[in-house]
C-alpha positions as a Python dict, from the first residue, in 0.01 Angstrom:
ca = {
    (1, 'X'): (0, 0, 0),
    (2, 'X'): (5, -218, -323),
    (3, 'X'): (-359, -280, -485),
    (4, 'X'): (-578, -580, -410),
    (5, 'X'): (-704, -804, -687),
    (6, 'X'): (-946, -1027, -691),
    (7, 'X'): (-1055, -1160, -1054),
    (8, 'X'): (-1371, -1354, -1170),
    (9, 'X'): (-1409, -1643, -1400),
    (10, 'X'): (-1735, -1829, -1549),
    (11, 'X'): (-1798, -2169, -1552),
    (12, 'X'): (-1852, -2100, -1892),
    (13, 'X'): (-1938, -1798, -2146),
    (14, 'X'): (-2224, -1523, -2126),
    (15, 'X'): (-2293, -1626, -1735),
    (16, 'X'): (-2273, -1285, -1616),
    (17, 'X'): (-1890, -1209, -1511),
    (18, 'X'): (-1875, -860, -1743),
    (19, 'X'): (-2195, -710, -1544),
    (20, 'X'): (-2118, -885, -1191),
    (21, 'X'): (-1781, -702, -1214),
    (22, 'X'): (-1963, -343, -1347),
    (23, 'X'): (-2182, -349, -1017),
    (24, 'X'): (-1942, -419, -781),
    (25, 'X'): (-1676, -174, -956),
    (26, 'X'): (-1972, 81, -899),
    (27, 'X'): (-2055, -16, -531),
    (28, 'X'): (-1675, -49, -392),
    (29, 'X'): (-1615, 262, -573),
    (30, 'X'): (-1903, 439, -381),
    (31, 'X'): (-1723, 332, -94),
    (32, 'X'): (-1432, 523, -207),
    (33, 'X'): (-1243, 275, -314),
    (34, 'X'): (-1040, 317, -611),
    (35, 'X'): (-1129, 80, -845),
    (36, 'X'): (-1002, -76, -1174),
    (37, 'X'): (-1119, -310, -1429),
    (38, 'X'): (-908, -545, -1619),
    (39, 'X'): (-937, -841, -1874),
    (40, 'X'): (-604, -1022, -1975),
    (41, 'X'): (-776, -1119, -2293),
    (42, 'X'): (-1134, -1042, -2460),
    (43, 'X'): (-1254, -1160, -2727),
    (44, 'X'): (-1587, -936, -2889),
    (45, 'X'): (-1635, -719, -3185),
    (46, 'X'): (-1811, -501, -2944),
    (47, 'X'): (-1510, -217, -2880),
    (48, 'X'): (-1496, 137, -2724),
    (49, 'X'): (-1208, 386, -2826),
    (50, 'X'): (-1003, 515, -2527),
    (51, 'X'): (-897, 858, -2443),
    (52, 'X'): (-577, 693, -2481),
    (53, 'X'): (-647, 637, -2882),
    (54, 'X'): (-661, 296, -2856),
    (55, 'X'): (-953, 21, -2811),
    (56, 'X'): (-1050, -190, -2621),
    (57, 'X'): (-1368, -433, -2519),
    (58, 'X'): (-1709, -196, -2485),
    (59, 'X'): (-1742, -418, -2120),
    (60, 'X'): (-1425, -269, -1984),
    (61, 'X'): (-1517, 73, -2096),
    (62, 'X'): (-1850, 65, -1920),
    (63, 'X'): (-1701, -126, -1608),
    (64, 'X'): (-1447, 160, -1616),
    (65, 'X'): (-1762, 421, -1628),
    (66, 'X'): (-1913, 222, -1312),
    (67, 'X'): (-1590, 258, -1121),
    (68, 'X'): (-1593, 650, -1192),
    (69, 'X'): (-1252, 637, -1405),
    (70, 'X'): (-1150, 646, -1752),
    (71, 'X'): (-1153, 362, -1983),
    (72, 'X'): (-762, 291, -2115),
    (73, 'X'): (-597, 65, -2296),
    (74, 'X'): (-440, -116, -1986),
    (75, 'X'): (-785, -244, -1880),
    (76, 'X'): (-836, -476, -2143),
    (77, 'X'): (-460, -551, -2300),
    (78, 'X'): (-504, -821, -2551),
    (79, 'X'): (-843, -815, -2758),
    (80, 'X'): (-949, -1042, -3035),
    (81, 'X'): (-1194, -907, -3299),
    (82, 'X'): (-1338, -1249, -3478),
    (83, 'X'): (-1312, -1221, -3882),
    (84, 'X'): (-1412, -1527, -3947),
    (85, 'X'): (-1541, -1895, -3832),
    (86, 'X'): (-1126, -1975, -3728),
    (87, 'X'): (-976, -1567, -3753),
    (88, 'X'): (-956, -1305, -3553),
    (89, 'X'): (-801, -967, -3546),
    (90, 'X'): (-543, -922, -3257),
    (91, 'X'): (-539, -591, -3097),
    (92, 'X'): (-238, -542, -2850),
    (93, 'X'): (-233, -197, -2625),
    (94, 'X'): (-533, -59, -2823),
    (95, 'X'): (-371, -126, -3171),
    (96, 'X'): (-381, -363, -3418),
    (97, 'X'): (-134, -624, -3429),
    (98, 'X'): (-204, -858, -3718),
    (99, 'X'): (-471, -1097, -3771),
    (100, 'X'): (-447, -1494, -3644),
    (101, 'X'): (-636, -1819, -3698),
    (102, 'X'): (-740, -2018, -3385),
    (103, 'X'): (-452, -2272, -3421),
    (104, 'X'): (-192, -2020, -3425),
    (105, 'X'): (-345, -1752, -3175),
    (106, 'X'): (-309, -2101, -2915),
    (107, 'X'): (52, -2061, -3018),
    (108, 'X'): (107, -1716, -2978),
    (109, 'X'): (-92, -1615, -2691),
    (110, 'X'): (171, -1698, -2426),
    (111, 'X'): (416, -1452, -2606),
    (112, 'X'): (174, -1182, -2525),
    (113, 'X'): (179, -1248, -2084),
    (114, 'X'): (454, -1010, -2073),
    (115, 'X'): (197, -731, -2259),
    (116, 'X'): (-72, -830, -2039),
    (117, 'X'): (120, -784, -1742),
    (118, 'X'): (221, -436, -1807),
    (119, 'X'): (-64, -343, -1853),
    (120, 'X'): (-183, -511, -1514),
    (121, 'X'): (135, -320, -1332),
    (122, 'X'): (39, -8, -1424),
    (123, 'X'): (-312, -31, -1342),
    (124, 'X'): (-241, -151, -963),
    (125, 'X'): (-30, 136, -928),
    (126, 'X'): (-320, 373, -992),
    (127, 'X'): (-583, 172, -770),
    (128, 'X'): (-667, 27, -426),
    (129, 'X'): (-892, -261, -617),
    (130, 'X'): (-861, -389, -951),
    (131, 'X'): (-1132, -680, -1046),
    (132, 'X'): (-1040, -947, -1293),
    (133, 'X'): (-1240, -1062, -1514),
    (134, 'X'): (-1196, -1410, -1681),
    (135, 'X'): (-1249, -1512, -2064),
    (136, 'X'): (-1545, -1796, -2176),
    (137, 'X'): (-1451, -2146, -1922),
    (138, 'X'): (-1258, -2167, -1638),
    (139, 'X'): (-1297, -2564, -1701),
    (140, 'X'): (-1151, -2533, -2090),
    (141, 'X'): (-824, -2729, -1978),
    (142, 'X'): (-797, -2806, -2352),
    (143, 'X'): (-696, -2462, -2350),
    (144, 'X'): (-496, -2450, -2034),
    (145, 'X'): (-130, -2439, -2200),
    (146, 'X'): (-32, -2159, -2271),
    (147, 'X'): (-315, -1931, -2117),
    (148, 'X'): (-334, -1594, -2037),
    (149, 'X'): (-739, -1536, -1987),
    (150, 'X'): (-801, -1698, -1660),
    (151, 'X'): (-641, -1964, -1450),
    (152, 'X'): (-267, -1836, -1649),
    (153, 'X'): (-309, -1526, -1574),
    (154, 'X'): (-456, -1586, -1227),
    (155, 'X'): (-131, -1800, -1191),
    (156, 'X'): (142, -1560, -1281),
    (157, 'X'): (-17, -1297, -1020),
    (158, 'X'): (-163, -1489, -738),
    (159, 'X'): (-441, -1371, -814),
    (160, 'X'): (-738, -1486, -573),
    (161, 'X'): (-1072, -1615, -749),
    (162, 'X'): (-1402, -1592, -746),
    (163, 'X'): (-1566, -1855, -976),
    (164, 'X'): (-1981, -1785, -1126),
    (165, 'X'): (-2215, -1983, -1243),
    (166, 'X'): (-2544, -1925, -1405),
    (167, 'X'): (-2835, -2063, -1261),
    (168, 'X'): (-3052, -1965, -1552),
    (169, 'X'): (-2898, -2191, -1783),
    (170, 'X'): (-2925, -2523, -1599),
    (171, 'X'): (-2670, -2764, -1394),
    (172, 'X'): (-2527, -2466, -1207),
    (173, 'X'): (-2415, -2758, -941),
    (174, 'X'): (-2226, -2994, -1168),
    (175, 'X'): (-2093, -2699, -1365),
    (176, 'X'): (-1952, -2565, -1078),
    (177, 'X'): (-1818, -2881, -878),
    (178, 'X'): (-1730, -3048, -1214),
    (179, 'X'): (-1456, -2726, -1287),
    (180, 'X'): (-1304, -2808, -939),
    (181, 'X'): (-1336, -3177, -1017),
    (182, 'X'): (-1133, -3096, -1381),
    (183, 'X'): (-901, -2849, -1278),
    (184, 'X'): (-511, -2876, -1241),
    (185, 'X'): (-513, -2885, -802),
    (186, 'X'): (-263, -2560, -842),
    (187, 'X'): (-501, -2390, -1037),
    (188, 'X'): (-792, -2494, -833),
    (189, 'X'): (-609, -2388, -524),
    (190, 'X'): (-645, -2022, -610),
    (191, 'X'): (-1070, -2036, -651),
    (192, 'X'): (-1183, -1908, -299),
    (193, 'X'): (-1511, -1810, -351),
    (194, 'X'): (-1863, -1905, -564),
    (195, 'X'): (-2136, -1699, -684),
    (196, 'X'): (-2474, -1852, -796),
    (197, 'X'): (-2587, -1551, -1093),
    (198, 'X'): (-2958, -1512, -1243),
    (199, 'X'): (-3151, -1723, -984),
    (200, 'X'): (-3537, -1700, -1042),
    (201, 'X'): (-3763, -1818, -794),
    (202, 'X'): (-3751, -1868, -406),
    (203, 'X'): (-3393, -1885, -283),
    (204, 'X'): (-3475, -2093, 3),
    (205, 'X'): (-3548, -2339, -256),
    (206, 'X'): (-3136, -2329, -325),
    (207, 'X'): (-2985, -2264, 23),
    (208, 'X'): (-2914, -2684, 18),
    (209, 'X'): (-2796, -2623, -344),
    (210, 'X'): (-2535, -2356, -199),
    (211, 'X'): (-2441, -2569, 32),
    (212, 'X'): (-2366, -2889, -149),
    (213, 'X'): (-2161, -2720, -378),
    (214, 'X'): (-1961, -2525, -85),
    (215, 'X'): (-1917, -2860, 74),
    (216, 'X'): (-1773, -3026, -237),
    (217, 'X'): (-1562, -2784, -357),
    (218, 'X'): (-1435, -2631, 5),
    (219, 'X'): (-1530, -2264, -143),
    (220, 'X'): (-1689, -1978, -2),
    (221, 'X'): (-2079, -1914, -89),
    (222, 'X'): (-2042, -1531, -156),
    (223, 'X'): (-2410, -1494, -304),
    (224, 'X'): (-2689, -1665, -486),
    (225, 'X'): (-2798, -1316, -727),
    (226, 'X'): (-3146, -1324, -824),
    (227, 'X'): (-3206, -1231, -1163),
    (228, 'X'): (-3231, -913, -1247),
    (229, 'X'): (-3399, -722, -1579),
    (230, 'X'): (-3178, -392, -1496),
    (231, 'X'): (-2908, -564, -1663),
    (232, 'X'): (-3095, -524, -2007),
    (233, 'X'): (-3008, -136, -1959),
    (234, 'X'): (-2636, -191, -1995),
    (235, 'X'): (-2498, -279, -2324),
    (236, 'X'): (-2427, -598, -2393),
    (237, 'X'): (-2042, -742, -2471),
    (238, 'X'): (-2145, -1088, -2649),
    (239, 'X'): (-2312, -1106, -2939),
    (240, 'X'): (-2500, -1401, -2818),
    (241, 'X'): (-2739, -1169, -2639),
    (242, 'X'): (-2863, -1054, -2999),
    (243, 'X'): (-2982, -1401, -3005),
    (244, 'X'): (-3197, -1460, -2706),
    (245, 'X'): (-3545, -1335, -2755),
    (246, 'X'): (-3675, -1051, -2661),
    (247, 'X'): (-3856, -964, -2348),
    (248, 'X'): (-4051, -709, -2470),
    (249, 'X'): (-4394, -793, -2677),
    (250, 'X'): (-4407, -512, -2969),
    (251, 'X'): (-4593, -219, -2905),
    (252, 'X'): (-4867, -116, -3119),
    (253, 'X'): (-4878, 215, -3263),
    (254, 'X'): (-4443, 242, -3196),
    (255, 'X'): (-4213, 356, -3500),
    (256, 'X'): (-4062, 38, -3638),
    (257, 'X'): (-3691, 15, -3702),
    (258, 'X'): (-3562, -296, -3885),
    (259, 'X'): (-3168, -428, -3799),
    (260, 'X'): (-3077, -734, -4005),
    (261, 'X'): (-2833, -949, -3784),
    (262, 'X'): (-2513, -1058, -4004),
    (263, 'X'): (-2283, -1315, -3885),
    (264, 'X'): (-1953, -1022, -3781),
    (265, 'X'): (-2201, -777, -3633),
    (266, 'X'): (-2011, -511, -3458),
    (267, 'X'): (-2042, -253, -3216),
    (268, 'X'): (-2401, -350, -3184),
    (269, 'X'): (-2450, -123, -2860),
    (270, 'X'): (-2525, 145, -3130),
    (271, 'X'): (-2877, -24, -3115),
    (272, 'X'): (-2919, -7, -2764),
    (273, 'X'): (-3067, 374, -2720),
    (274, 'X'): (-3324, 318, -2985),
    (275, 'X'): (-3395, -3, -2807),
    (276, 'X'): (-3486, 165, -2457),
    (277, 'X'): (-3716, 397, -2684),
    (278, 'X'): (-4065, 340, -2529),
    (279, 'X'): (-4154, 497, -2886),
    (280, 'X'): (-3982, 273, -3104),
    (281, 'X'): (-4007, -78, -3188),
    (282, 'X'): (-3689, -174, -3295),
    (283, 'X'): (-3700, -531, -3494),
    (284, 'X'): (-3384, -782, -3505),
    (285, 'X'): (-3394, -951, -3802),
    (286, 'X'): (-3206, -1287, -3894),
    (287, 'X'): (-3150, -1447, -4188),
    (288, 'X'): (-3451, -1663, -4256),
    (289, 'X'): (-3730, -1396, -4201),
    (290, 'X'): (-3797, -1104, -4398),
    (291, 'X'): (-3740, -719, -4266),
    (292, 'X'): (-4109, -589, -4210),
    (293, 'X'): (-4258, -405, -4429),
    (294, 'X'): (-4424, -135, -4198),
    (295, 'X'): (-4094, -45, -4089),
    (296, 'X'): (-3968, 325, -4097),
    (297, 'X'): (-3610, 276, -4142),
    (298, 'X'): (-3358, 11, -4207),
    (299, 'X'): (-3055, 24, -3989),
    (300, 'X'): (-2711, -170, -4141),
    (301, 'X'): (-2507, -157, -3818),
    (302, 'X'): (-2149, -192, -3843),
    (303, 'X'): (-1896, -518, -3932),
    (304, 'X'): (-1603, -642, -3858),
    (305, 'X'): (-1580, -860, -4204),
    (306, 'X'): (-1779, -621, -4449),
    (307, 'X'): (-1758, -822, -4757),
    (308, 'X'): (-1863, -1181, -4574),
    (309, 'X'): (-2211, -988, -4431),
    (310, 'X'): (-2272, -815, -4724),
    (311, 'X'): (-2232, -1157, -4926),
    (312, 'X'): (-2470, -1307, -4646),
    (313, 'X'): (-2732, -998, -4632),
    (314, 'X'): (-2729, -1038, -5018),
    (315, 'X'): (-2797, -1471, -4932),
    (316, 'X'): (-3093, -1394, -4682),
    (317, 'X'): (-3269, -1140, -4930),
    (318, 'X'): (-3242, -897, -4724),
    (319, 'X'): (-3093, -641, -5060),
    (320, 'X'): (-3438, -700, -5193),
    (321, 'X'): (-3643, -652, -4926),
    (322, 'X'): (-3400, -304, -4889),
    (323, 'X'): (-3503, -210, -5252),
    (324, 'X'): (-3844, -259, -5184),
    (325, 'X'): (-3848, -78, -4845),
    (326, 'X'): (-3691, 235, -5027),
    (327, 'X'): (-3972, 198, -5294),
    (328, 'X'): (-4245, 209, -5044),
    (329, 'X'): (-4091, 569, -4914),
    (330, 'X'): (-3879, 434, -4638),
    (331, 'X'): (-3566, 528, -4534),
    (332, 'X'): (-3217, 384, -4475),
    (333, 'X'): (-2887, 447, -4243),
    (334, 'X'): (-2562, 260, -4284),
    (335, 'X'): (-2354, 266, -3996),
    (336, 'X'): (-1980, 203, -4027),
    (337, 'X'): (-1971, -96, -4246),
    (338, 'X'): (-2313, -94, -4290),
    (339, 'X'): (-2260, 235, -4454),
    (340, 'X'): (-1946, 58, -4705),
    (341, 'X'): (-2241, -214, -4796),
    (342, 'X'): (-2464, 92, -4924),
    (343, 'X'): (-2214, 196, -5181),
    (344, 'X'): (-2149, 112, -5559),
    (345, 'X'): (-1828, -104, -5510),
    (346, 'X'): (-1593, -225, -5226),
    (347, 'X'): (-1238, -236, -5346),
    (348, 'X'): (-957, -472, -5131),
    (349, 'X'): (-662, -455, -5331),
    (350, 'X'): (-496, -540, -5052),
    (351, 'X'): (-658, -885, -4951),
    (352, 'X'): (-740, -746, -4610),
    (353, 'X'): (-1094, -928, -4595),
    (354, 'X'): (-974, -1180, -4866),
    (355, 'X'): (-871, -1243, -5199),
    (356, 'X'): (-756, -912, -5359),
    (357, 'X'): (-1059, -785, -5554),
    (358, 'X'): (-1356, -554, -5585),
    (359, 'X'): (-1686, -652, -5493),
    (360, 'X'): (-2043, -486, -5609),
    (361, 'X'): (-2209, -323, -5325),
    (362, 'X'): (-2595, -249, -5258),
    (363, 'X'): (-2550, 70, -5511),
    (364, 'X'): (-2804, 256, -5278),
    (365, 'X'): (-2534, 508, -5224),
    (366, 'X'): (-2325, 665, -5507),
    (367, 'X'): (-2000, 591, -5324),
    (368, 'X'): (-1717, 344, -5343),
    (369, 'X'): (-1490, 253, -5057),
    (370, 'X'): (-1119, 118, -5032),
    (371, 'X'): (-1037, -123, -4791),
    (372, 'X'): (-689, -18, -4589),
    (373, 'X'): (-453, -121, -4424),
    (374, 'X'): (-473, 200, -4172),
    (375, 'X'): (-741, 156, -3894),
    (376, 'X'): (-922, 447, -3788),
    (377, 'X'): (-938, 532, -3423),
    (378, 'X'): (-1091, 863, -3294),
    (379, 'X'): (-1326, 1015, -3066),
    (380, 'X'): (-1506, 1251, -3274),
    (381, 'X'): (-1778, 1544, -3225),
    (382, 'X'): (-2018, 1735, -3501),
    (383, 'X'): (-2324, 1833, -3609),
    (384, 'X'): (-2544, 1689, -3894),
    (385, 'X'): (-2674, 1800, -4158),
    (386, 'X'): (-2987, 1928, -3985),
    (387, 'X'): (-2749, 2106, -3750),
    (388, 'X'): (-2809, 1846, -3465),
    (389, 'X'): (-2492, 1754, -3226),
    (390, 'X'): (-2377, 1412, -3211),
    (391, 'X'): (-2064, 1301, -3038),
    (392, 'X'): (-1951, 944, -3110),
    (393, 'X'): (-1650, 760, -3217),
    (394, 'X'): (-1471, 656, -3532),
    (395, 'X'): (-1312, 291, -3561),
    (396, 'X'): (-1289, 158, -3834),
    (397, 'X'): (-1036, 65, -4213),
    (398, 'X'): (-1128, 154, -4541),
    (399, 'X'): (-1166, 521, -4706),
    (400, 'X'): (-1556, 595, -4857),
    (401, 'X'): (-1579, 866, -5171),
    (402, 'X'): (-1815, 972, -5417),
    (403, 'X'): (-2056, 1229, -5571),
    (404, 'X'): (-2280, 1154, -5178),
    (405, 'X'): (-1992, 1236, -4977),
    (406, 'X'): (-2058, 1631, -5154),
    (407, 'X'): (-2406, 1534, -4982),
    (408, 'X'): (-2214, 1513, -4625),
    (409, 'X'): (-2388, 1307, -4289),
    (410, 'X'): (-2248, 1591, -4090),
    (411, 'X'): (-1989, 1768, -4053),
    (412, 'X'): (-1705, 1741, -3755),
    (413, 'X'): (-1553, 1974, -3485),
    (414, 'X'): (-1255, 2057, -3705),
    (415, 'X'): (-1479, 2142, -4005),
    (416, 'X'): (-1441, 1797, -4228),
    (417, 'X'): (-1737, 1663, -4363),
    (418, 'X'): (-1790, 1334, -4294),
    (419, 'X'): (-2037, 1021, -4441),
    (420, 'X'): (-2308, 1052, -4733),
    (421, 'X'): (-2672, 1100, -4858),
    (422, 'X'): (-2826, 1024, -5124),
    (423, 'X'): (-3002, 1270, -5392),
    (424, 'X'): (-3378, 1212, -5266),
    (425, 'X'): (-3236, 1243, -4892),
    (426, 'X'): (-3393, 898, -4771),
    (427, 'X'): (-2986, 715, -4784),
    (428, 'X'): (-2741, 814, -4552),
    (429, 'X'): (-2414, 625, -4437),
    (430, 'X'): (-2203, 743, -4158),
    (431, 'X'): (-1864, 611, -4043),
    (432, 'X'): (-1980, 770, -3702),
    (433, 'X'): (-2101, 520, -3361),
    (434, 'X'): (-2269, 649, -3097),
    (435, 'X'): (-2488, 856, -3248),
    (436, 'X'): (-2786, 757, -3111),
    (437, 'X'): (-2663, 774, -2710),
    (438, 'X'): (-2669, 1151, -2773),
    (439, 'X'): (-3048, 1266, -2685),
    (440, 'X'): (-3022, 1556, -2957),
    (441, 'X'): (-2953, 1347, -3230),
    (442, 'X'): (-3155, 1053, -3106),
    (443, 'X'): (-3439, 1267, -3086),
    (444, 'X'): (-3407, 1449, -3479),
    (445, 'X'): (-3426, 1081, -3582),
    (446, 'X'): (-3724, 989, -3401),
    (447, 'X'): (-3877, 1352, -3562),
    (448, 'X'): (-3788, 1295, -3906),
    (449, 'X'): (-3962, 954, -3892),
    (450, 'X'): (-4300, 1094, -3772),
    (451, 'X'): (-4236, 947, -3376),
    (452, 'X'): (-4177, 1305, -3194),
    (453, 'X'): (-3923, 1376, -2998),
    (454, 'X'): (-3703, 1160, -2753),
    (455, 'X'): (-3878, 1065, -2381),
    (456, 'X'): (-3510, 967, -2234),
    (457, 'X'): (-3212, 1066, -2152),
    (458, 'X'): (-3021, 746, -2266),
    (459, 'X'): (-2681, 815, -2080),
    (460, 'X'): (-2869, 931, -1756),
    (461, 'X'): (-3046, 558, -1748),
    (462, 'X'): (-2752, 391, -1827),
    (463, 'X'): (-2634, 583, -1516),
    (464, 'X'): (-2917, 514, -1296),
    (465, 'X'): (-2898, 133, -1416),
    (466, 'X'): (-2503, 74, -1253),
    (467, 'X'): (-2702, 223, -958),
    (468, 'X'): (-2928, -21, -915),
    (469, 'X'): (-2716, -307, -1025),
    (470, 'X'): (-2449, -238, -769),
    (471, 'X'): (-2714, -188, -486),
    (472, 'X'): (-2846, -554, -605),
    (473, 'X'): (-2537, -686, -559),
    (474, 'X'): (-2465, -543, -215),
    (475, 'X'): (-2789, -664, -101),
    (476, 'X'): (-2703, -1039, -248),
    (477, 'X'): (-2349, -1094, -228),
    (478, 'X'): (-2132, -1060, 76),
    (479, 'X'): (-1892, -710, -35),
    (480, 'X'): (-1713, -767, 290),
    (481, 'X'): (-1645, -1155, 220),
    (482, 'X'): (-1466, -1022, -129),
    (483, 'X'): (-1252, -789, 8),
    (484, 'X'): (-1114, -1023, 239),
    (485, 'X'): (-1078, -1280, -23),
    (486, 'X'): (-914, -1012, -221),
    (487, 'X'): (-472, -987, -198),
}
């Protein structure tokens, strides 16, 4: 029997589709069903590699760990890695494809539907579900022509839909009727179903909410989901959650970690472990404020435009506040391209970030990197220098030598040494992510900075947290109502 499908789209960005979709991949797959994700089209700087050596959006990966399957590159076939204010990097089957402003990605995106259905063929032949999720707006009609994120997609497969809306954020009603009021009637023909996500309060208070909406739009009420603070377990897709502020008050007497936040941020889920630390106090820092000066270590997490955050870290102050941190005995890591900022130069003969050129780095590490062409893709496994094991991933372009690198991170599986430190041992760079999800490695950290050893087991919460997120969902939204929607 061919799969069912059933996709979900957002009355706008960051309402909750990417975790909505995790928990109910996770709760029809305890059921026994079996279940795939899929996005058409992401857009994040947040990526996972595949066992397939490709990569694709970190959301699909963990939807594709809540449906008890392996993340490949079918599950998310287009991705879009943003460079720049108008750029993005445009991955196709896991690899890179070239690099496109906004005005000619709208040209070139419906040249990729025949990539993006491939991708969706094979995955339905594998599966007895697959859930859809949508990009940003269902209402962008702007963006309409040419589409291959939501209603375009949802169009070329018949694909049934489910549209959410977040409460949390206001208007939830008018957001919700106004994208049936501004849709193309075909398109708006295939929406069968509403959910209401991150409801706080008494939900008898919205049961005439529900049922305006339901009335206006002729859609099914599938759910009004309270809010739920499980959800800050999972790692987060959009880099807009770095943003919102956090729920947590500091904790006195914890081991303080300072991130500085730089416009192309990536793979920022290497923060979460040392985030669910009840130990540590880990500190997001933004341009405009100053990294503390209590803090233990300075964490540069990775980039997808190196030389545009290190010019901004260098704008916000943050390389003196760095210099002075190291003075007072503290310690640094750079991850990825954080570790390319802690070197003497970065070199781009090529113009891959921008005008051919090199550029001085922070010269806290006595390295110098070379921008390439060649993107690095690899699930790798090692031990450190401390002979801790990490396992982790490598993604990234650009080639990092120097005297350091005979002062190795760690050193991999096959026996190549990999990453830096500097002479007085308080510098290190690694090219590694993930690090920190492994409890061994996690825990050396949290040693060598005078905190003890780890209290968690980081990948057994994340675990537990799909748990509880799918059973929310089955208690607040109607599973059998979706599968019938479903075709």
């Amino acid at each position: 029997m061919p799969a069912r499908t059933l996709m979900f789209q957002g009355t706008g960005s960051d309402v909750g589709k990417s975790l909505i979709v995790a928990g109910l991949a996770r709760a029809f797959a305890d059921r026994g069903l079996r279940v795939r994700p899929f996005k058409p089209q992401n857009m994040s700087n947040n990526a996972a590699v595949t066992a397939d050596g490709g990569e694709i959006g970190r959301a699909q990966a963990l939807q594709a760990r809540a449906a008890r399957t392996t993340p490949t590159v079918d599950m998310n076939p287009i991705l879009l890695k943003p460079q720049s204010d108008v750029g993005a990097q445009v991955i196709v089957h896991g690899r890179v494809a070239g690099n496109a402003t906004a005005r000619a990605w709208q040209r070139r995106k419906a040249t990729l539907l025949p990539a993006v259905l491939e991708s969706y063929t094979r995955l339905r032949a594998d599966a007895d579900l697959v859930l859809v999720e949508g990009a940003g707006s269902a209402s962008e009609v702007n963006l309409r022509p040419n589409d291959i994120a939501n209603m375009g997609f949802a169009r070329a497969v018949d694909a049934p839909v489910v549209l959410i809306g977040d409460i949390d954020r206001g208007g939830v009603i008018a957001s919700l009727v106004g994208t049936r009021a501004v849709l193309d009637p075909a398109d708006a023909a295939l929406i069968s179903g509403f959910v209401v996500n991150r409801f706080r309060g008494d939900p008898a208070l919205f049961r005439d909410g529900m049922a305006f909406v339901a009335e206006r739009t002729g859609w099914a009420p599938v759910g009004l989901v309270p809010f739920t603070k499980v959800a800050a377990c999972l790692p987060a897709e959009d880099a807009l959650a770095l943003s919102r502020p956090a729920d947590a008050s500091p904790r006195p007497g914890a081991l303080r970690i300072a991130v500085p936040i730089l416009p192309h941020i990536a793979n920022f889920d290497d923060l979460d472990p040392l985030a669910a630390e009840p130990a540590v106090d880990l500190v997001r820092v933004h341009p405009g404020a100053a990294l503390p000066g209590d803090a233990a270590l300075v964490l540069l997490p990775g980039s997808k435009a190196t030389l545009a955050d290190l010019a901004a870290l260098r704008a916000a102050g943050f390389d003196i506040d760095i210099a002075a941190h190291l003075r007072r005995g503290g310690r640094v890591l750079g991850l990825c391209g954080g570790y390319q900022m802690l070197g003497r130069t970065i070199v781009d003969s090529a113009g891959i970030e921008g005008p051919p050129g090199i550029q001085p780095g922070l010269g806290f590490l006595d390295v110098a990197t070379e921008l390439t062409g060649e993107k690095r893709l690899e699930a790798v496994a090692g031990r450190t220098d401390d002979a801790v094991p990490f396992v982790g991933y490598e993604m990234h372009m650009g080639r990092t030598h120097g005297p350091d690198c005979d002062r190795p991170f760690g050193t991999l599986a096959d026996g190549r040494t990999e990453g830096a430190r500097s002479a007085d041992g308080r510098v290190f760079g690694t090219y590694v992510h993930g690090l920190f999800a492994e409890d061994a490695q996690r825990g050396a950290w949290l040693a060598r900075l005078g905190a003890g050893p780890s209290a968690m087991s980081y990948e057994t919460g994340v675990e537990a947290a799909l748990d509880s997120v799918a059973r929310h969902l089955e208690v607040h939204l109607d599973l059998e109502l979706l599968l019938r929607l479903s075709r």
